[in-house]
TORMAR-519703 format. One line per 8 residues: number of its first residue (from 0); for each residue x, y, z of N, C-alpha, C. Coordinates in Angstrom, 1 decimal. Each point is the difference from the previous one (the first is absolute). Example, Ala and Ser with C-alpha at 12.3 -4.5 7.8 and 13.67 -1.06 7.14 Angstrom:
2
0) 13.2 -5.7 7.8 -0.9 1.2 0.0 0.9 1.2 0.0  -0.4 1.1 -0.7 0.9 1.1 0.0 -0.8 1.1 0.8 $
This chain:
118
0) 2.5 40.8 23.6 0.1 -1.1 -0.9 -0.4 -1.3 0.7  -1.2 -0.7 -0.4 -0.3 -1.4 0.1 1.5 -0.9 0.1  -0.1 -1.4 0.7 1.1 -1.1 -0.4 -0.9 -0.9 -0.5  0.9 -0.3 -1.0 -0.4 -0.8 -1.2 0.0 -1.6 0.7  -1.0 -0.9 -0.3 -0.4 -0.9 0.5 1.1 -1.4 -1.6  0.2 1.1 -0.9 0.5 -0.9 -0.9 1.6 -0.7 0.5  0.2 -1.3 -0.1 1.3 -0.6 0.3 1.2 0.5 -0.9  1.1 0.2 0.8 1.0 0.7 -0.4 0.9 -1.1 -0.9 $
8) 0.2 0.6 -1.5 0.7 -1.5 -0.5 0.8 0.9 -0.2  1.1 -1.6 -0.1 1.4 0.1 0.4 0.8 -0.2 -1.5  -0.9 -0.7 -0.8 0.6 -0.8 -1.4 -1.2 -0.2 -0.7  0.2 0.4 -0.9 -1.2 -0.5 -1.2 0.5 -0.2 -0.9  -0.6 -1.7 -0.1 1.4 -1.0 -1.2 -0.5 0.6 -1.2  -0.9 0.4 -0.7 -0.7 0.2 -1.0 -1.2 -1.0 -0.6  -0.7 0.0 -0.8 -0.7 -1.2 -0.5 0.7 -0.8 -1.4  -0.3 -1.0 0.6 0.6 -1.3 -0.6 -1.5 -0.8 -0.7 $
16) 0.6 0.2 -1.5 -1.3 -0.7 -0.6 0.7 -1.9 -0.7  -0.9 -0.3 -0.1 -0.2 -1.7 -0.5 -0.7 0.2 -0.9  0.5 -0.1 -1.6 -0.5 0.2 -1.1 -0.2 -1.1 -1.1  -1.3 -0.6 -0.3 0.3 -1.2 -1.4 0.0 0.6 -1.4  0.4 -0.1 -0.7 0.3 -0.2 -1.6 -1.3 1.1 -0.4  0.7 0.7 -0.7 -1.1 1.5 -0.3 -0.4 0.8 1.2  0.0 -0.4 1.8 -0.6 1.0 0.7 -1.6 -0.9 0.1  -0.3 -1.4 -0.6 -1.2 0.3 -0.2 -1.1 -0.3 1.3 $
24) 1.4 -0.2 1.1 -0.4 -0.4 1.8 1.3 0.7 0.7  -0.3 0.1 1.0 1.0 1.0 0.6 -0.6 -0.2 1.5  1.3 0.0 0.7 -0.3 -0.2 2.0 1.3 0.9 0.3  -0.2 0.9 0.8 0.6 0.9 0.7 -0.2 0.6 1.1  1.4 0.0 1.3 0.0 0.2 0.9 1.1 1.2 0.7  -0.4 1.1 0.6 0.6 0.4 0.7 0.4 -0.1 1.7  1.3 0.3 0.5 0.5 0.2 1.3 0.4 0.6 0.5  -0.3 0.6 1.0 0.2 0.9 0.9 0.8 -0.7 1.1 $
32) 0.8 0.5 0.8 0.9 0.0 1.0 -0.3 1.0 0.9  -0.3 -0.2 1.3 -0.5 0.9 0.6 1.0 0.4 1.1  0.0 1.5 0.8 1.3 0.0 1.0 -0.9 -1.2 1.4  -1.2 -0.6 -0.1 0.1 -0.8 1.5 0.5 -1.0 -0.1  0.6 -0.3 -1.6 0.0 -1.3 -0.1 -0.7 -0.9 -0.9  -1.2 0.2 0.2 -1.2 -0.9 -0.8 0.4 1.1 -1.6  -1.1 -1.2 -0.8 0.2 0.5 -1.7 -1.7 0.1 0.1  0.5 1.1 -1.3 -1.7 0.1 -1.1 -0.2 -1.0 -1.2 $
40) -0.7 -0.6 -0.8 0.0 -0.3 -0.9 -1.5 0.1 -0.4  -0.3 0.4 -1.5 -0.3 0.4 -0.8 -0.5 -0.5 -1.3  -0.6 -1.1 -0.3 -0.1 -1.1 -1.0 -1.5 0.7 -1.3  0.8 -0.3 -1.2 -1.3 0.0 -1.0 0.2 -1.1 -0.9  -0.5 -0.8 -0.6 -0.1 -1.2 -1.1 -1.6 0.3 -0.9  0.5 -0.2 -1.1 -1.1 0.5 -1.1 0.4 -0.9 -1.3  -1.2 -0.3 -0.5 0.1 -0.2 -1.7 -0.4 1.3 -0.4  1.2 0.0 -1.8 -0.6 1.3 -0.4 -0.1 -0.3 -1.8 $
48) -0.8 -1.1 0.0 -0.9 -0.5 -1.4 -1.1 -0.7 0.8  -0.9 -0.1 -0.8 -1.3 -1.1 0.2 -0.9 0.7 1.4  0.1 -0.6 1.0 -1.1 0.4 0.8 0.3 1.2 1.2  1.8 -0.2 -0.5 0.6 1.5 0.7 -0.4 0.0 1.5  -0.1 -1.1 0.5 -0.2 -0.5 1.5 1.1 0.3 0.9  0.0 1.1 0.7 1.2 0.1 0.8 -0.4 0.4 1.8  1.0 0.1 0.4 -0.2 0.5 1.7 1.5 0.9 0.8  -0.5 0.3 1.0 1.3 0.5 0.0 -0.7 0.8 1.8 $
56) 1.3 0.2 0.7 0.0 -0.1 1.7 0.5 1.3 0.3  -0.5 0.2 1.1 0.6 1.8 0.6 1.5 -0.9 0.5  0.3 0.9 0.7 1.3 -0.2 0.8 -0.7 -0.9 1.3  0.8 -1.1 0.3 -0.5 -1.5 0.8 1.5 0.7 1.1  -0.1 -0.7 1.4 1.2 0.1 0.8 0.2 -1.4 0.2  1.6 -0.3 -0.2 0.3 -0.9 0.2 1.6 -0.2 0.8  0.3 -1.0 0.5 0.6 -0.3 1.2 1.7 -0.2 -0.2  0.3 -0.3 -1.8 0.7 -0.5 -0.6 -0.2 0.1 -1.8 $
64) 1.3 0.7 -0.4 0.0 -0.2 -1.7 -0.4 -1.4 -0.2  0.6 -0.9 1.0 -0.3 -1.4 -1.1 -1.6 0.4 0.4  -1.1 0.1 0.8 -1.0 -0.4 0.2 -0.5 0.8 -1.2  0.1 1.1 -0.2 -0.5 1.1 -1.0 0.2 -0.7 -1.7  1.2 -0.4 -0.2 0.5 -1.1 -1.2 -1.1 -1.0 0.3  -0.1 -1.3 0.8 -1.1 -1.0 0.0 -1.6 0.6 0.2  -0.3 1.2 0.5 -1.4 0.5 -0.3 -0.2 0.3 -1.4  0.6 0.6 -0.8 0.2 0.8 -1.6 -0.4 -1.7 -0.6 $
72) 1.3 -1.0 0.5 -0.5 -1.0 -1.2 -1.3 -0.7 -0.1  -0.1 -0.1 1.8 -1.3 -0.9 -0.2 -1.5 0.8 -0.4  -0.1 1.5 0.5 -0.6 0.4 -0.7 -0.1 0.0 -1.7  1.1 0.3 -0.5 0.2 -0.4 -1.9 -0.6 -1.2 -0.3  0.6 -1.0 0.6 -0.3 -1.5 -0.8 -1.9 0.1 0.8  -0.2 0.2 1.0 -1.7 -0.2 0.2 -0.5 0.8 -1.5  0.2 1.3 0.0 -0.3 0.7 -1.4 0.0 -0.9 -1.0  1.2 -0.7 -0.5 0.1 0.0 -1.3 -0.6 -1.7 -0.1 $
80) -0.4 -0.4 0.8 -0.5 -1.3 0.1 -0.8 -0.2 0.0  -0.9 0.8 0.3 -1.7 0.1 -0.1 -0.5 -0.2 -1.4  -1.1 -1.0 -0.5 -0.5 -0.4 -1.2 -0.2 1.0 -0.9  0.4 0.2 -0.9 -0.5 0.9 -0.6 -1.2 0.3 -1.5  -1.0 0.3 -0.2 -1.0 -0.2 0.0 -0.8 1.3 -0.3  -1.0 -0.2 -1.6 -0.7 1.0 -0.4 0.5 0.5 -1.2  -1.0 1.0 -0.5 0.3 0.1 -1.4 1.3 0.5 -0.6  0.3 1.0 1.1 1.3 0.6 0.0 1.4 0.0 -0.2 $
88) -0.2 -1.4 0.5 1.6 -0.9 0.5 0.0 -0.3 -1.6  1.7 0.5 -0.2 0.4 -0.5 -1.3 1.2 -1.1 -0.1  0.4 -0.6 -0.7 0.7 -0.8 -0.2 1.4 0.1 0.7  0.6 1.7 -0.3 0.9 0.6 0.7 0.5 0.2 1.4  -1.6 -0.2 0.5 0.0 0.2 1.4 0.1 -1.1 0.5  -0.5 -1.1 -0.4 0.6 -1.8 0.2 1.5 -0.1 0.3  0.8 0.9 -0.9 1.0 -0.6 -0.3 0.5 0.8 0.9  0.3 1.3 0.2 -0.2 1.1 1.5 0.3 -1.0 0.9 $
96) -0.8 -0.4 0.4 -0.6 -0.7 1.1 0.8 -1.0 0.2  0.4 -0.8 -0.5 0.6 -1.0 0.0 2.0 0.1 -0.1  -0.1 1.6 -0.7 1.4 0.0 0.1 0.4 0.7 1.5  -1.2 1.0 0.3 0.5 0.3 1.3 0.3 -0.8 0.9  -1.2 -1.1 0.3 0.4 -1.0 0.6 1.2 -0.6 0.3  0.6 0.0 -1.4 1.4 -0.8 0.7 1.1 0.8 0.1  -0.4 1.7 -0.7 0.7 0.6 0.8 0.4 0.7 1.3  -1.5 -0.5 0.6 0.0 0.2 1.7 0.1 -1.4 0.8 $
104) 1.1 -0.9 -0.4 0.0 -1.4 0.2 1.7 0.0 1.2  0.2 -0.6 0.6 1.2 -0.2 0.5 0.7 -0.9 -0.4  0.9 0.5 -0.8 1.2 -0.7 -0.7 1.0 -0.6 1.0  1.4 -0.7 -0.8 0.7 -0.5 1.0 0.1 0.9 1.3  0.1 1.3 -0.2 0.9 1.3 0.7 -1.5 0.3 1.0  -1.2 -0.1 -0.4 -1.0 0.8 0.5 -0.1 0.8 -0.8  -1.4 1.0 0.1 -0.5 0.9 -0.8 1.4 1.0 0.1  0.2 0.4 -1.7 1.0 0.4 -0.4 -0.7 1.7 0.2 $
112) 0.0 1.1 0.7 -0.3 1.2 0.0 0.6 0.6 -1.1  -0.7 0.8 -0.9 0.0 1.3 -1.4 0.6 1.3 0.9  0.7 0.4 -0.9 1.0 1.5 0.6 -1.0 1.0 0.2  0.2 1.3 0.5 -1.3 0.5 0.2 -0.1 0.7 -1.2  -1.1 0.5 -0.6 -0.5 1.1 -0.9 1.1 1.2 0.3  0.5 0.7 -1.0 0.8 1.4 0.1 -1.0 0.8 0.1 $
């Protein structure tokens, strides 16, 4: 039997989605806990009306849950902040766009993290 080059996780929080009014934008991240210590994280953000513009990341290593939490956002808000543009884009996705935004915003508390998906 080969040894597996894959990192041994210790905890896998589940994925945790950020959802606007209908689903009609969505940013979601997963975490892994690894046994050396270091985390996985795991990021997708998408529109899912109009130009259906989305992206989404393999497993990233990082050094720290907070780092993994601040990679996920700033990747989301670069996404959802990009002009959007062409025949495609519907009115819906305007408003998408705009609601995610302030739902990936730092409130009094800081970004308020979503419970994970069951």
């Amino acid at each position: 039997m080969q040894p597996s080059n894959e990192p041994v996780t210790i905890r896998d929080e589940g994925y945790r989605i950020v959802r606007t009014d209908y689903g009609y934008a969505t940013a979601g991240y997963r975490i892994q806990h690894l046994a050396d210590g270091s985390f996985l994280v795991s990021i997708r953000a998408e529109y899912n009306v109009g130009s259906q513009l989305g992206f989404g990341s393999p497993r990233i290593a990082m050094e720290t849950r907070e780092d993994c939490v601040t990679f996920f956002l700033q990747q989301a808000r670069c996404h959802f902040s990009k002009p959007l543009s062409g025949s495609v884009v519907t009115e819906s996705q305007r408003i998408a766009q705009k609601q995610m935004l302030s739902l990936l915003e730092d409130g009094l508390f800081g970004f308020l993290e979503p419970e994970p998906e069951a």
